[in-house]
C-alpha positions as CSV (number, residue, x, y, z in Angstrom):
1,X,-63.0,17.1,-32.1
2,X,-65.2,15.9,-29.4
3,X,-67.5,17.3,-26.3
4,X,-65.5,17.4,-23.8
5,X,-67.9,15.9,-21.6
6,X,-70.9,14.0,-23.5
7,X,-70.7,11.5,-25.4
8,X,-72.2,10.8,-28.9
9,X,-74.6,7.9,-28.9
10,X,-76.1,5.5,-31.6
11,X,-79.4,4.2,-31.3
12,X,-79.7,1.0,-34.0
13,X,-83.2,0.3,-35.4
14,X,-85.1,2.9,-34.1
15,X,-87.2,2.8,-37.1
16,X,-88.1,-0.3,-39.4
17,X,-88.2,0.0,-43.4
18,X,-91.2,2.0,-44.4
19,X,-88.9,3.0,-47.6
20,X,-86.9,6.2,-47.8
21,X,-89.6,8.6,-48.3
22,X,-91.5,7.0,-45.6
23,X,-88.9,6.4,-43.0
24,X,-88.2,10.0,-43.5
25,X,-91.4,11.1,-42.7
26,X,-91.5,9.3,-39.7
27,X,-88.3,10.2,-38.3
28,X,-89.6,13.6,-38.9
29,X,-92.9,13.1,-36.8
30,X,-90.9,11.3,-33.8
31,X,-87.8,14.2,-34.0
32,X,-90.8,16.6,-33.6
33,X,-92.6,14.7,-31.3
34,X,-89.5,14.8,-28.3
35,X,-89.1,18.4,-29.2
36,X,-86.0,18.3,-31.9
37,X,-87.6,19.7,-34.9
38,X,-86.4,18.4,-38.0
39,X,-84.7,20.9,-40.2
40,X,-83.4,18.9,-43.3
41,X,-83.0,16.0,-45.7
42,X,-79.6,15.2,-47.2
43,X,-76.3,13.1,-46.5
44,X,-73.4,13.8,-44.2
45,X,-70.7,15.8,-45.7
46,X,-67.0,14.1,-46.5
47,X,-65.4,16.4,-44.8
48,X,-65.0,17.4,-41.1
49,X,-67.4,19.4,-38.9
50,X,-69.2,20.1,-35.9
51,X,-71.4,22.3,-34.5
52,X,-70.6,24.9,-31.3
53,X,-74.4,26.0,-31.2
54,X,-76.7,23.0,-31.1
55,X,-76.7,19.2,-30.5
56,X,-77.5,17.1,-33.3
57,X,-79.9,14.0,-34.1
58,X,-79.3,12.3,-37.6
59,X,-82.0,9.8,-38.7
60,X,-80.9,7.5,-41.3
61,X,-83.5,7.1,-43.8
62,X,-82.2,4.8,-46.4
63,X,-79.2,3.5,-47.3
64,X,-76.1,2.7,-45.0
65,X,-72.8,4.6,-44.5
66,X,-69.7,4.9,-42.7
67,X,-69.5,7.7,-40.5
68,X,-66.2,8.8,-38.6
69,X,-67.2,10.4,-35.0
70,X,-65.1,12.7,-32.5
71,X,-62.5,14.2,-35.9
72,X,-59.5,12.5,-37.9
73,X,-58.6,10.1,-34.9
74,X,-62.5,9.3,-34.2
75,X,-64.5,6.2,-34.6
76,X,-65.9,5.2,-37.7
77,X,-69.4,3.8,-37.2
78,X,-71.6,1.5,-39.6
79,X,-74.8,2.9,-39.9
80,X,-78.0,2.0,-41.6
81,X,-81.5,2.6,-42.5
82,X,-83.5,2.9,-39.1
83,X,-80.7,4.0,-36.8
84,X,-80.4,7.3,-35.4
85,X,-76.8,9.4,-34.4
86,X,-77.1,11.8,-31.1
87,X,-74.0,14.0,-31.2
88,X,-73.3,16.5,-28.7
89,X,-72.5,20.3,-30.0
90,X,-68.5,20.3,-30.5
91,X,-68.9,16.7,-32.3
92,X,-66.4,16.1,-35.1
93,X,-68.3,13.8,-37.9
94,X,-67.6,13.3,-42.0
95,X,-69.3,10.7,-44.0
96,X,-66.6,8.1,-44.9
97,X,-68.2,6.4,-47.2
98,X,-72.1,5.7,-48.2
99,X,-74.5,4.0,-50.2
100,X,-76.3,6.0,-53.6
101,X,-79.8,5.5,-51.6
102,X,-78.3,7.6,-48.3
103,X,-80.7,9.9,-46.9
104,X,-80.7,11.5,-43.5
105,X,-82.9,13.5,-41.6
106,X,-81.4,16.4,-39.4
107,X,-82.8,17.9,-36.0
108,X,-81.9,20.1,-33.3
109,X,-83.6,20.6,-30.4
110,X,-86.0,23.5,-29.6
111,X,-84.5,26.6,-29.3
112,X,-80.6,25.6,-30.8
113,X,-79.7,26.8,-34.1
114,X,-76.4,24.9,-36.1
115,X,-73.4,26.4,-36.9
116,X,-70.8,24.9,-39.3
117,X,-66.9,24.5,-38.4
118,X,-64.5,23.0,-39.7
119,X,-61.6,25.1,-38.0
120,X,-59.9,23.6,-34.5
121,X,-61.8,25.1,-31.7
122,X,-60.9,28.2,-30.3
123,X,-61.2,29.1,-26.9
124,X,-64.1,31.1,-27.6
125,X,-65.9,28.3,-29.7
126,X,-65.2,26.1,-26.7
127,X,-66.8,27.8,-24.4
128,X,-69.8,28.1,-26.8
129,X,-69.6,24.7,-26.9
130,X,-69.7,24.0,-23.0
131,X,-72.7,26.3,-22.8
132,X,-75.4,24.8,-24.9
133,X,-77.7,23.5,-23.1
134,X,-78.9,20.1,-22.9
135,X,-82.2,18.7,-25.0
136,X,-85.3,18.0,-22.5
137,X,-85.8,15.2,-24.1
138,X,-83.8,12.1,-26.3
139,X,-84.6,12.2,-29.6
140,X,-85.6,9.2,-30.8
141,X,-86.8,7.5,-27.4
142,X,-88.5,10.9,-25.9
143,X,-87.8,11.8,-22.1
144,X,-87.2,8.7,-20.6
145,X,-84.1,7.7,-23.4
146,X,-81.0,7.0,-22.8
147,X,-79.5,10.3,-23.4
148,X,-80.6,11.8,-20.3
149,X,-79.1,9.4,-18.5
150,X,-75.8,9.6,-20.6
151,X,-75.7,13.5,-20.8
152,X,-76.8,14.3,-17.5
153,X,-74.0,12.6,-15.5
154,X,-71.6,13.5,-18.6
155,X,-71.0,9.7,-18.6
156,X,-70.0,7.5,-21.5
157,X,-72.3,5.6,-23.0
158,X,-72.7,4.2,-26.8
């Protein structure tokens, strides 16, 4: 499961090593800071899901891990300590595989609550999907990131 417009984007070494607690922290601060307030700090589940109510930033924090994107036929991505995953609501993703030390830090943007699905979309779920609306702002890189860009022409980028 995908959007069927946006894509999901990576953003690699948004943050350098400050630790796990510290990186933490400070993905915290700059999620906050472009208006997606950090809600939690855990891993990715194994399994599949996506959200139909709100976008999604994921802040690694320590550790690396696999990560499969878009459901079972998706891309598996690398990622690590200092990167940052952007996924657009309706965005399939399961943790693959990851080290002991994984830690992630989840945000939405203002005003979008999660969800959790793990059922194929309905037609009702997709058109929740469709409507959410887009973040003011990129969450790692603030309003003049690349999401804007990527997410306001519905292009692909990565």
């Amino acid at each position: 499961m995908a959007h069927p417009r946006l894509p999901a984007l990576v953003h690699r070494g948004v943050l350098a090593g400050a630790g796990r607690e510290g990186t933490a922290s400070a993905f915290e601060r700059l999620f906050a800071a472009n208006g997606w307030p950090p809600r939690w700090r855990d891993g990715i589940f194994d399994y599949h899901h996506y959200h139909s109510t709100a976008h999604e930033a994921l802040g690694v924090a320590g550790g690396g891990a696999r990560v499969q994107l878009g459901g079972p036929d998706g891309e598996v991505v690398e990622v690590a300590a200092g990167d940052v995953l952007v996924l657009p609501a309706g965005t399939g993703h399961r943790r693959v595989r990851a080290s002991r030390d994984f830690l992630v830090v989840g945000a939405y943007p203002c005003g979008q609550d999660y969800d959790l699905c793990t059922q194929p979309p309905t037609p009702a779920v997709l058109a929740r999907i469709e409507a959410v609306p887009l973040p003011a702002a990129d969450p790692a890189h603030g309003p003049a990131g690349p999401l804007l860009a990527a997410w306001g022409a519905g292009g692909a980028a990565r």
